[in-house]
ZAROGU-237074 format. One line per field, with one value per residue (C-alpha): x, y, z; residue in three letters; residue number from 1; chain. Coordinates in steps of 0.02 Angstrom, whole numbers. Layout:
<nodes>
c1 c(X	...)
c2 c(Y	...)
c3 c(Z	...)
pami c(ALA	...)
nulum c(NUM	...)
senu c(A	...)
</nodes>
This chain:
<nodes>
c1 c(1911	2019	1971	2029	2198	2227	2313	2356	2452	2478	2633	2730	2847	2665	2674	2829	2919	3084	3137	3044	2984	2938	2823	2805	2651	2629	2466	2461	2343	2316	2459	2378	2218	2222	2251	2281	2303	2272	2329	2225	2307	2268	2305	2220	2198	2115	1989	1854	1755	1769	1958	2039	2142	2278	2282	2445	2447	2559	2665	2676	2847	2863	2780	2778	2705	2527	2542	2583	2646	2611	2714	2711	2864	2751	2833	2710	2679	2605	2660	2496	2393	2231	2229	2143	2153	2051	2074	2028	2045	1988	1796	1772	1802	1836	1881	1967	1968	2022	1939	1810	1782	1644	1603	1569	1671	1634	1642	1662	1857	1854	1856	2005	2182	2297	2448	2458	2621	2792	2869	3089	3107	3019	3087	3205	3383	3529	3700	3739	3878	3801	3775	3914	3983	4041	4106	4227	4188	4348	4349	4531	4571	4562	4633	4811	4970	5055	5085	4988	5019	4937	5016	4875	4967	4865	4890	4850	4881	4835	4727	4656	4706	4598	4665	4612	4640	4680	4654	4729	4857	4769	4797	4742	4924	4889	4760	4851	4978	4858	4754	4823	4757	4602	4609	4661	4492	4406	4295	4300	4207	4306	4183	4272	4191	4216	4401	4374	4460	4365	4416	4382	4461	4295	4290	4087	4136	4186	4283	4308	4221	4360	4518	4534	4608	4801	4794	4758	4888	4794	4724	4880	4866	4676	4727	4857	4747	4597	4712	4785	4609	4530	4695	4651	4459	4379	4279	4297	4120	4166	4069	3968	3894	3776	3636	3753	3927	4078	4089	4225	4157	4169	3993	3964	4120	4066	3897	3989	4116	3952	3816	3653	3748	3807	3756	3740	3652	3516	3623	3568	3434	3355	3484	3467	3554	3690	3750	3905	3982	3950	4092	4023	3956	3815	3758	3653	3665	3563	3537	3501	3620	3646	3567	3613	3805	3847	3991	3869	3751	3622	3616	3474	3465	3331	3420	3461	3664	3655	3590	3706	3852	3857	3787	3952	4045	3950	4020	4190	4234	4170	4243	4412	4454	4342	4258	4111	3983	3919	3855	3768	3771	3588	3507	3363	3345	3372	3236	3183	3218	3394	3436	3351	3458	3633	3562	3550	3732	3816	3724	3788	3956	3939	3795	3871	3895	3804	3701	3670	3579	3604	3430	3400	3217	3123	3160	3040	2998	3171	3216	3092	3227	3243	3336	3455	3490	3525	3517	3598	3498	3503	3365	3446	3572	3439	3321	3516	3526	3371	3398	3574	3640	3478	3384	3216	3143	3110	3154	2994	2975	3160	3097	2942	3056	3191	3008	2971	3125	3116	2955	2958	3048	3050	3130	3273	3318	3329	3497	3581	3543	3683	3672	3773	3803	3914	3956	4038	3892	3867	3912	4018	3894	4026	4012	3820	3847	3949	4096	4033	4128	4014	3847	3938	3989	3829	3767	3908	3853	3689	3749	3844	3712	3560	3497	3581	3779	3864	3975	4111	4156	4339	4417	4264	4351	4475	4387	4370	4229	4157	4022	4070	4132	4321	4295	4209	4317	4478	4634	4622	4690	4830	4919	4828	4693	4574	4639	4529	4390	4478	4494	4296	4263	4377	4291	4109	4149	4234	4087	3980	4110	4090	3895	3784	3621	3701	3717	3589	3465	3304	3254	3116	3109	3119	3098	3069	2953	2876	2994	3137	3304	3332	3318	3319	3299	3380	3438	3371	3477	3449	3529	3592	3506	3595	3481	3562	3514	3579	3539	3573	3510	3638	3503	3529	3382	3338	3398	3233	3262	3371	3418	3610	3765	3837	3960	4014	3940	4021	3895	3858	3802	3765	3588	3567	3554	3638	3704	3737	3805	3777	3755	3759	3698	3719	3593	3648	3538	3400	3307	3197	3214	3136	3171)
c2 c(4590	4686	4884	4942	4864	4992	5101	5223	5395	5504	5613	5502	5330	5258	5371	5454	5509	5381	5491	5610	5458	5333	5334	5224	5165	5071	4997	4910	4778	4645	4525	4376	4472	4488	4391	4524	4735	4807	4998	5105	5251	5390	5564	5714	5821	5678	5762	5610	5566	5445	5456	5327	5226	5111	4939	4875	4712	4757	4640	4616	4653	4644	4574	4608	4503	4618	4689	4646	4770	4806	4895	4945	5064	5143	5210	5337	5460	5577	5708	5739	5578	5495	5357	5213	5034	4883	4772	4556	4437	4297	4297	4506	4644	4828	4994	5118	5274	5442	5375	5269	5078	5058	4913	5023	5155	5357	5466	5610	5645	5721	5554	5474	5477	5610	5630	5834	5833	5725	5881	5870	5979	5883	5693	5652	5592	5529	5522	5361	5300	5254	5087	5054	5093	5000	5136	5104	5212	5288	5368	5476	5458	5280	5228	5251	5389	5269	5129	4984	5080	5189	5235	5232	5390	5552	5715	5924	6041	6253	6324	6495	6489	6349	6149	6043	5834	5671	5518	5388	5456	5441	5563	5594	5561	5406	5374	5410	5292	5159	5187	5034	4949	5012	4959	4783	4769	4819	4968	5146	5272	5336	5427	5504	5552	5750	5812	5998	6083	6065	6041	5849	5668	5650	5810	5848	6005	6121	6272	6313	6258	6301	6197	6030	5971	5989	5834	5755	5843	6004	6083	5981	5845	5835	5878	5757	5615	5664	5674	5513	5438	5502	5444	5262	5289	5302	5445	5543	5583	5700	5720	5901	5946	6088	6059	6125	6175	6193	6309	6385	6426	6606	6642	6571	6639	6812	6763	6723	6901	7015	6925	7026	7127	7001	7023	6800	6774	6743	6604	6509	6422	6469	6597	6644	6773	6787	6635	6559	6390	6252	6194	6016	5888	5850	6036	6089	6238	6380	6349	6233	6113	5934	5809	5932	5900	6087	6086	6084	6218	6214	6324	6407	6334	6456	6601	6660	6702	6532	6460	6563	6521	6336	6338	6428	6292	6145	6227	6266	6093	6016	6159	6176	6016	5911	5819	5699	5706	5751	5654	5758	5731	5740	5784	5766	5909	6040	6118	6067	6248	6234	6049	6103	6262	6170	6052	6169	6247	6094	6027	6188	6152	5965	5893	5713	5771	5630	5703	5561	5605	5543	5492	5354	5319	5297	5439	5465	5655	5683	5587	5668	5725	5917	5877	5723	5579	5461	5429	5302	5154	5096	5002	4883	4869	4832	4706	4613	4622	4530	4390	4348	4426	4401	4269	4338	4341	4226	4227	4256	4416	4462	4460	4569	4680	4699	4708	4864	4933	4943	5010	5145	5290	5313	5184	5289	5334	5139	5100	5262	5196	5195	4987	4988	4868	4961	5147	5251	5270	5086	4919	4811	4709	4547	4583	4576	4399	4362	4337	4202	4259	4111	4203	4372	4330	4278	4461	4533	4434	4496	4682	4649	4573	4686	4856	4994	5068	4936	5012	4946	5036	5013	4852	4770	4662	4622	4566	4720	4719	4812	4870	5043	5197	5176	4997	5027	5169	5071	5076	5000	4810	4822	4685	4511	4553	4413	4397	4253	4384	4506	4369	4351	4530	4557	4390	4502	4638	4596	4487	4638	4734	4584	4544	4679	4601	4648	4808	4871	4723	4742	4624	4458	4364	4177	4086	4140	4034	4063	3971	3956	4031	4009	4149	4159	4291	4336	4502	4530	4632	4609	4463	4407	4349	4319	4203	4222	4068	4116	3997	4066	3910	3739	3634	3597	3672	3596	3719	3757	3738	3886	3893	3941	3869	3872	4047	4028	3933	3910	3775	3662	3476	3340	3332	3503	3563	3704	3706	3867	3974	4025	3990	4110	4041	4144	4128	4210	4173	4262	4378	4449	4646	4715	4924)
c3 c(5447	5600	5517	5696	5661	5474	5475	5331	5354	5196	5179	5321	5320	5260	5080	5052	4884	4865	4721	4601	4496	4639	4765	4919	4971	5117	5241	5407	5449	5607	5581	5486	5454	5249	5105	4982	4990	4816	4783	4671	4600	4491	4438	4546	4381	4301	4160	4170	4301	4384	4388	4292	4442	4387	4507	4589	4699	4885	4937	5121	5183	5343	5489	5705	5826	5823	5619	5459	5324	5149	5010	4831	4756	4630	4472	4435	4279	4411	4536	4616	4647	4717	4787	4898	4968	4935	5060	5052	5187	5108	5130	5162	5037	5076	5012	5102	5073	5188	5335	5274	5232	5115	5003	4842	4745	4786	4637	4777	4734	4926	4983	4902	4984	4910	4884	4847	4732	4751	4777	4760	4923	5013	4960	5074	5017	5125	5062	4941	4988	5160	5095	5076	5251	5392	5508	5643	5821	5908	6070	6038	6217	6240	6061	6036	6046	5949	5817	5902	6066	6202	6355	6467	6557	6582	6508	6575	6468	6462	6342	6323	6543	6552	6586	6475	6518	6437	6552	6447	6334	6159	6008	5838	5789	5867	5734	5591	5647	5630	5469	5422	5542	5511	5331	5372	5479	5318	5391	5288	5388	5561	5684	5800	5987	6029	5979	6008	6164	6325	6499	6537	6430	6350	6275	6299	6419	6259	6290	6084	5954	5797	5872	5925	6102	6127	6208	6050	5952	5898	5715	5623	5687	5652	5468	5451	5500	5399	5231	5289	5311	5147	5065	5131	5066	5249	5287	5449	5539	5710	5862	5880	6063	6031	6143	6304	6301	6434	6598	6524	6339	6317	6321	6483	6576	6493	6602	6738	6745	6688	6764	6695	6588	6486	6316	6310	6442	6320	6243	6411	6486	6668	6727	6902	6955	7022	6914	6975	6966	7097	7171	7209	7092	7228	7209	7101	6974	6963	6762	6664	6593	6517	6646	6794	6760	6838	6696	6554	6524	6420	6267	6182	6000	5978	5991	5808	5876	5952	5793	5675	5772	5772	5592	5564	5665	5546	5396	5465	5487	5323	5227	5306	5337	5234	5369	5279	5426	5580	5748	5837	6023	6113	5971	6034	6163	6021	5929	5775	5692	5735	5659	5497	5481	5553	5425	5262	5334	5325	5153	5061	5120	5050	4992	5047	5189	5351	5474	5626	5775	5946	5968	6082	6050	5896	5786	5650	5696	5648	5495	5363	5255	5341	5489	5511	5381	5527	5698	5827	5821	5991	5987	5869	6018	6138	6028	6016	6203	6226	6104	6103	6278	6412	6291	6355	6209	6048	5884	5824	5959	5887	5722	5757	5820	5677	5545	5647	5630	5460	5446	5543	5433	5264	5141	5115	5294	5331	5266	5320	5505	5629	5693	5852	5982	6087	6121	6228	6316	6366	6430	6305	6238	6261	6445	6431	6334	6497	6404	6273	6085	6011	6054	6021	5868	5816	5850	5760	5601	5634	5625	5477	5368	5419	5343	5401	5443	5552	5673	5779	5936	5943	6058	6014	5877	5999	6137	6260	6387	6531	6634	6688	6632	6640	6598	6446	6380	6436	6331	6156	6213	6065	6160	6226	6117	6052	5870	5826	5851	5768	5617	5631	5618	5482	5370	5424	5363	5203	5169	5167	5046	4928	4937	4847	4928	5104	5039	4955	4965	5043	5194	5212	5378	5316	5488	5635	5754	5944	6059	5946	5950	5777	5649	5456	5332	5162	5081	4885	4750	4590	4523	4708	4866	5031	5170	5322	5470	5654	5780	5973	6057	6078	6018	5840	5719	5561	5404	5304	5092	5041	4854	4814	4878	5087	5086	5252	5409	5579	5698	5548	5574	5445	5372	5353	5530	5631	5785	5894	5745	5577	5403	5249	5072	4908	4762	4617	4473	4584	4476	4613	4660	4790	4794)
pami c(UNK	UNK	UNK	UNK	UNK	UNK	UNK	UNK	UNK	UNK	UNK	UNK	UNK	UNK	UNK	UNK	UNK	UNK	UNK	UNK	UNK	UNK	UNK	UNK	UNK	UNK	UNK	UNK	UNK	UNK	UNK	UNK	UNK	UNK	UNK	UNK	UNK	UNK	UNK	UNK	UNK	UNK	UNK	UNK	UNK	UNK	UNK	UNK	UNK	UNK	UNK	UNK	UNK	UNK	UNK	UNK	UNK	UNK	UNK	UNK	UNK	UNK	UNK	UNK	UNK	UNK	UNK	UNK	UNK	UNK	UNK	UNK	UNK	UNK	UNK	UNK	UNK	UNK	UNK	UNK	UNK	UNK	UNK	UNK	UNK	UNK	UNK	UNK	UNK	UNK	UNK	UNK	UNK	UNK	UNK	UNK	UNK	UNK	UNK	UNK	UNK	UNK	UNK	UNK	UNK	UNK	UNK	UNK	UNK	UNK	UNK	UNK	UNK	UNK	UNK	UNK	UNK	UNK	UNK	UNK	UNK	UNK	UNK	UNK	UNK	UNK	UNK	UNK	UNK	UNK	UNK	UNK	UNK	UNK	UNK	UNK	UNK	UNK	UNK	UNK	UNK	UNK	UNK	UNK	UNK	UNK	UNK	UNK	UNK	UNK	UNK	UNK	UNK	UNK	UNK	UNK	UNK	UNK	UNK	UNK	UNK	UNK	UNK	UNK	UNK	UNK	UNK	UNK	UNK	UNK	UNK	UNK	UNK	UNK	UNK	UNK	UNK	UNK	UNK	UNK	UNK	UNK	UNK	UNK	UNK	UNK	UNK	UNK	UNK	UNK	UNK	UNK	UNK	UNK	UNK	UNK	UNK	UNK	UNK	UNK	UNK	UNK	UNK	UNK	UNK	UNK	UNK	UNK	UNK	UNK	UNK	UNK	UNK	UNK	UNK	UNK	UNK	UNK	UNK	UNK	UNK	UNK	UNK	UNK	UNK	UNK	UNK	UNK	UNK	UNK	UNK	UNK	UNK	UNK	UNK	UNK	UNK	UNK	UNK	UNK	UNK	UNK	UNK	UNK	UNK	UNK	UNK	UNK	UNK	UNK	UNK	UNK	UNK	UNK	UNK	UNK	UNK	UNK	UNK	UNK	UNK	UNK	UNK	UNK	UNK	UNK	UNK	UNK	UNK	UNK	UNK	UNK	UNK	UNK	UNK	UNK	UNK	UNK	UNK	UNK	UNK	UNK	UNK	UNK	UNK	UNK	UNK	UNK	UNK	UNK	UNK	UNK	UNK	UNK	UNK	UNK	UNK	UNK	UNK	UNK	UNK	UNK	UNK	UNK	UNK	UNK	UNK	UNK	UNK	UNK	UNK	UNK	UNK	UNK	UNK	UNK	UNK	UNK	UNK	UNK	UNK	UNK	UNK	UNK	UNK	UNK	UNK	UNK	UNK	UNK	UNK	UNK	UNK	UNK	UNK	UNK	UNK	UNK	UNK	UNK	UNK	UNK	UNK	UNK	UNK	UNK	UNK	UNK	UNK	UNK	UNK	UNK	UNK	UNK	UNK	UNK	UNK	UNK	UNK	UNK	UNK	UNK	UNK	UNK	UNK	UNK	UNK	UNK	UNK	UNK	UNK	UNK	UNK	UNK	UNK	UNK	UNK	UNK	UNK	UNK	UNK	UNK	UNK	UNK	UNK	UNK	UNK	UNK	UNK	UNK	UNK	UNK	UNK	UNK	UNK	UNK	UNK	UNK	UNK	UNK	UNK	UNK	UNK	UNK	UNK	UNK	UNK	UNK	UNK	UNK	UNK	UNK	UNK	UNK	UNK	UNK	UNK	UNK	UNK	UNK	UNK	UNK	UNK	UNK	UNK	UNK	UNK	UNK	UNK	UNK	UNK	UNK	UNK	UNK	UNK	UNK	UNK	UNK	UNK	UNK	UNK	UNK	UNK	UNK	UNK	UNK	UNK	UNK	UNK	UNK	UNK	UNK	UNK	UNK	UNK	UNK	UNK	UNK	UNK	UNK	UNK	UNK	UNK	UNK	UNK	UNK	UNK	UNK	UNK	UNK	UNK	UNK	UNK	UNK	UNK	UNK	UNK	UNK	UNK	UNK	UNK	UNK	UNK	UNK	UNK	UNK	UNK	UNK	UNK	UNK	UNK	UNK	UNK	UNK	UNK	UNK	UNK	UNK	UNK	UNK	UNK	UNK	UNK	UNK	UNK	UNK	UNK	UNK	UNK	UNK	UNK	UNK	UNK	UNK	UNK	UNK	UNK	UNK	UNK	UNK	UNK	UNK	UNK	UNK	UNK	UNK	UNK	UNK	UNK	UNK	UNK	UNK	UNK	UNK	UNK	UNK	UNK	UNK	UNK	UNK	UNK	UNK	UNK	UNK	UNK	UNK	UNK	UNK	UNK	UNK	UNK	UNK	UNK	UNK	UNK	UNK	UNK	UNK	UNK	UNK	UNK	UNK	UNK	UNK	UNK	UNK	UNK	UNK	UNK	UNK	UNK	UNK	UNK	UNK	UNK	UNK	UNK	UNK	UNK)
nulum c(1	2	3	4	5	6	7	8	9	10	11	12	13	14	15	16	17	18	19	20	21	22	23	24	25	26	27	28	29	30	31	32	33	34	35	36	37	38	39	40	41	42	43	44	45	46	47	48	49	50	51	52	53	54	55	56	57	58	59	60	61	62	63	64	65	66	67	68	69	70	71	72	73	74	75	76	77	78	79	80	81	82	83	84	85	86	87	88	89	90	91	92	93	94	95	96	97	98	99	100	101	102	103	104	105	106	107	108	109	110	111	112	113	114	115	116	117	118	119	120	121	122	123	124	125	126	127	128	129	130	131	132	133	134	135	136	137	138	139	140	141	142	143	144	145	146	147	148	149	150	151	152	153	154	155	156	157	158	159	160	161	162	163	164	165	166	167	168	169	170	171	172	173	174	175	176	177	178	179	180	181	182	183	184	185	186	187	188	189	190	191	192	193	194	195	196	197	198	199	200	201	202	203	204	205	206	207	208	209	210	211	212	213	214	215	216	217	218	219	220	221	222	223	224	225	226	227	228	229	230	231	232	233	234	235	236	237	238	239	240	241	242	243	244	245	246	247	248	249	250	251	252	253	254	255	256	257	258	259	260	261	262	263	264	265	266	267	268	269	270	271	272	273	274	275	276	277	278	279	280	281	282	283	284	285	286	287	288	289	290	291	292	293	294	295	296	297	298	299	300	301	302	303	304	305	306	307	308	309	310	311	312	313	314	315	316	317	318	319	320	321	322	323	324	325	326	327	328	329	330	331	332	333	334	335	336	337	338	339	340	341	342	343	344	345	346	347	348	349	350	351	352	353	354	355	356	357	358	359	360	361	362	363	364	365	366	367	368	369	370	371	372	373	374	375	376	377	378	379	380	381	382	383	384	385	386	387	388	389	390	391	392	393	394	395	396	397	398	399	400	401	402	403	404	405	406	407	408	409	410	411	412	413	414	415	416	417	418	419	420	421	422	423	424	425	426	427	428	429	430	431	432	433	434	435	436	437	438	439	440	441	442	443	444	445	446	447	448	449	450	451	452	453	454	455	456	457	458	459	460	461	462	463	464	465	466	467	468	469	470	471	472	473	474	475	476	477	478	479	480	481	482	483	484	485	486	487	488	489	490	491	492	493	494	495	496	497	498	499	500	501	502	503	504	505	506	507	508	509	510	511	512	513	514	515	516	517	518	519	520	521	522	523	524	525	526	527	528	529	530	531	532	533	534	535	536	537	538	539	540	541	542	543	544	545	546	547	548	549	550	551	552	553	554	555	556	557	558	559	560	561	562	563	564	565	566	567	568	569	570	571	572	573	574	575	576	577	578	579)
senu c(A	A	A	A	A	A	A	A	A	A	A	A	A	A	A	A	A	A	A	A	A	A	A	A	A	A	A	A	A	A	A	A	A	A	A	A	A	A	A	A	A	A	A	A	A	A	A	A	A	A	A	A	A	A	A	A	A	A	A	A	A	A	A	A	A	A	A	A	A	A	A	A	A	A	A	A	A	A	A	A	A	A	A	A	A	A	A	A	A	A	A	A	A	A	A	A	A	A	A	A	A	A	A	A	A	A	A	A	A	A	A	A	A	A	A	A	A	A	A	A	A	A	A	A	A	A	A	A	A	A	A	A	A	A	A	A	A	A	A	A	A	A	A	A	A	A	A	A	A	A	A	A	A	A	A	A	A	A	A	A	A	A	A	A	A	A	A	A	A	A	A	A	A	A	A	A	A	A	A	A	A	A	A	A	A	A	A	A	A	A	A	A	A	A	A	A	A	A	A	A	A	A	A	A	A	A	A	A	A	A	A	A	A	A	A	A	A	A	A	A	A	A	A	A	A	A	A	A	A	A	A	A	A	A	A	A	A	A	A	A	A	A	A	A	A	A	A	A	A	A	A	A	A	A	A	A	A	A	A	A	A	A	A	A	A	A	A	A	A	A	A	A	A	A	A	A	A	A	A	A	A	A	A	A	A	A	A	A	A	A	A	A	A	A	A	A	A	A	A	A	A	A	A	A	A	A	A	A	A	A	A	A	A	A	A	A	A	A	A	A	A	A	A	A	A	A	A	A	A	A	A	A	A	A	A	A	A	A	A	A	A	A	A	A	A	A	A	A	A	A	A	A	A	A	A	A	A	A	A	A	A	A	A	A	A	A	A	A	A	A	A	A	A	A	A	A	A	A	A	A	A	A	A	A	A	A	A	A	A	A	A	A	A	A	A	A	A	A	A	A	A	A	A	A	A	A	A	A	A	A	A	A	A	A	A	A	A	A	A	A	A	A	A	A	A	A	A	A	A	A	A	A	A	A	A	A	A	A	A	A	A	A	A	A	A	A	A	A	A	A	A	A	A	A	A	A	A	A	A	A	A	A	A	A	A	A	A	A	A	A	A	A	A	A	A	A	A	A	A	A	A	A	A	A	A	A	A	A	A	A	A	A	A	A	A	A	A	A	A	A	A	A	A	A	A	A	A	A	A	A	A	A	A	A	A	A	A	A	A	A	A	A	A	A	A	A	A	A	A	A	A	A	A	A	A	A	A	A	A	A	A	A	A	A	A	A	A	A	A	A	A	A	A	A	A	A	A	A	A	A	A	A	A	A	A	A	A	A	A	A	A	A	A	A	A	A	A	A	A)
</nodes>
């Protein structure tokens, strides 16, 4: 038995309350190590000794290329609970306990796991309707100004004596122009990149916080499309920078005019006086800021004005104009007291209300239920790149990959996950497929049927691509787009509306061998299960027994085997639940 390879963490993604009935329990061990993980549980104000433990068999869910990983959703009478592990690989028994492995029971009750109470404050809870959500990424500049229509043509504008830019023409009237549009595609969550005023198109260099751009149209024309949205059942998530603002934000031109005088120059990080504004990209600024961009200083979050003015700003928004969520832009690089005070701002407001971090690594440290519900999973983008795009790794290394992924945070947090393969950040991932729809398409289908929020950055169901900046932010390709794509993305995505198990299901890797491009796994709801076979290679792989009928298959051969594409079976008589 591999001890060095167990690993056991109470209070963490490894024992977690799911709600105030059910606890999680999970254990990892070497991958192929043990037969059988049996949990022991029992109340911590037990009156006997020894404590009265109740057995429940784990099942093992999940599986990378160096672990397995065991789980049992307990539903427990108790708040407060002991607990340990015994652990059987076949020939070897053990019990483990806090830190020990011992081949007998301890009536020491010091030694046990605990579990100190499945407090309600501390469980953590994402919205619901997450599940349901396939959200559709807009950047407003590069989207539209019209019905199926942007001009492309740049805008500069005054406000508060400051110009503020549009590079491509696009508007929030522009989106309410085409909501239904948006409806035909079948998505019903908008997130909008940054639409307050600022200087530059992207709308990162914020000069005010409470009014949106006029380049996109202004506060009415940010209310008109959120009615219009909400009226169509899609959400509206907007984009919040608080980790640096603009040159030109008040607080920073007030350090700028009053240099040490200024009563916010502790708003800022690294002063040195006298601060002024470098005229050249190539020199740097005497403060800190966002990745030395001179235009984007660096706020304090710290700072309890700091703090208690963007807390003011998260409420503003939901409460005025009923926005349903947050992204929150470099999350990352603000301190944790801020997030969980933005966090209980905005949750007062709307308890519904998303919180999704831009957090580019993993992001467990953050998703324990008191700062974000959600964070940009881009390394579901980047496990996708390797597979389907580069083909550097195999499916069984893919699959090891995805297992992880759902491992690492809490049960809950999983499906309120933000799957992405593009952003405004990075290359379309067509471009990194080199321009083959077959294998991008079989990544799409991927996002679509996988845990989590899928999320289309707009242009990619028609096609766009692009390696650089103004490639990959280029206008929305209303005309000459690739509408058989579109058509693809619109069957994907209303095949997730219409399958529970894709939905709410939980996740079991079916197939998935060293070598092999071919994947299989299935989703489990009660009463459905959805097995899901993606083959990236050319060479035909044989279809392993799958109970239920073919849904929907594009690469299929005769005799059961696949080609380069996919095939989706339904089961519905499948009694099987897996929380």
């Amino acid at each position: 038995m591999k001890l060095d390879a167990i690993l056991h963490l109470p209070m963490s993604s490894y024992c977690h309350g799911l709600d105030e009935e059910h606890t999680v329990y999970r254990l990892r061990s070497a991958r192929g190590d043990l037969r059988a993980v049996t949990l022991y549980y029992g109340d911590t104000a037990c009156r006997v000794t020894p404590i009265i433990f109740t057995p429940v068999s784990m099942d093992l869910v999940a599986s990378d290329l160096l672990h397995d990983y065991w789980q049992a959703v307990v539903d427990s009478p108790y708040e407060r609970v002991y607990y340990y592990f015994a652990l059987d690989d076949g020939g070897e028994q053990k019990l483990y306990y806090g830190d020990v492995f011992t081949d007998h029971l301890v009536d020491d009750r010091s030694q046990y796991f605990k579990l100190p109470f499945n407090h309600r404050a501390d469980i953590a809870r994402v919205p619901d309707w997450v599940h349901d959500a396939v959200v559709y990424n807009i950047f407003p500049d590069s989207f539209a100004n019209g019905r199926r229509w942007i001009s492309g043509e740049p805008t500069e504008l005054t406000y508060q004596g400051e110009t503020v830019r549009g590079k491509l023409g696009g508007t929030l009237r522009g989106v309410t122009e085409n909501v239904d549009y948006l409806r035909e595609l079948g998505v019903n969550c908008v997130y909008l990149n940054p639409i307050f005023a600022a200087g530059e198109y992207h709308k990162y260099d914020l000069i005010d916080y409470f009014h949106v751009d006029p380049c996109f149209g202004g506060d009415q024309a940010f209310r008109e499309m959120v009615d219009t949205l909400h009226a169509a059942g899609i959400r509206v998530i907007i984009d919040g920078g608080f980790n640096h603002c603009g040159w030109n934000f008040f607080a920073f031109a007030d350090v700028i005019q009053h240099q040490e005088q200024s009563r916010y120059c502790r708003w800022f990080y690294r002063l040195s006086f006298p601060v002024r504004r470098p005229e050249t990209g190539e020199e740097y600024p005497n403060y800190a800021c966002f990745a030395y961009e001179r235009m984007m200083p660096k706020l304090d979050t710290a700072n309890p004005e700091v703090r208690d003015y963007f807390c003011a700003v998260g409420r503003y928004w939901v409460k005025t104009f009923g926005v349903d969520g947050w992204r929150l832009d470099v999350a990352s690089e603000a301190d944790d007291g801020f997030w969980r005070a933005f966090r209980r701002a905005v949750k007062e407001e709307n308890p519904d209300a998303l919180l999704i971090g831009e957090v580019w690594e993993s992001a467990g440290h953050w998703l324990q239920g008191d700062m974000f519900d959600s964070t940009m999973n881009y390394d579901f983008r980047k496990h996708c790149q390797l597979f389907f795009a580069s083909r550097t790794i195999d499916a069984a290394d893919f699959a090891g990959r995805l297992s992880h992924m759902l491992m690492r945070y809490r049960l809950q947090m999983t499906p309120a996950q933000l799957n992405l393969l593009d952003s405004h950040d990075v290359s379309r991932f067509l471009s990194l497929c080199g321009g083959d729809t077959v294998v991008y398409r079989l990544a799409v289908l991927l996002m679509m049927t996988f845990v989590g929020m899928p999320t289309v950055f707009y242009g990619d169901e028609l096609g766009a691509q692009g390696t650089t900046e103004e490639e990959y932010r280029q206008p929305m390709p209303w005309q000459g787009g690739d509408m058989a794509l579109h058509d693809f993305f619109c069957r994907a995505i209303a095949m997730r509306h219409q399958l529970a198990a894709l939905r709410r299901g939980d996740l079991r890797i079916v197939q998935a061998e060293p070598g092999s491009g071919f994947l299989a796994f299935c989703r489990r709801s009660r009463g459905q299960r959805v097995t899901v076979c993606i083959n990236r290679n050319l060479t035909p792989a044989a279809l392993p027994d799958i109970a239920g009928r073919l849904y929907w298959a594009e690469g299929m051969l005769e005799n059961r085997r696949l080609g380069q594409g996919f095939a989706i079976y339904i089961d519905e008589q499948d009694e099987v639940f897996y929380s």
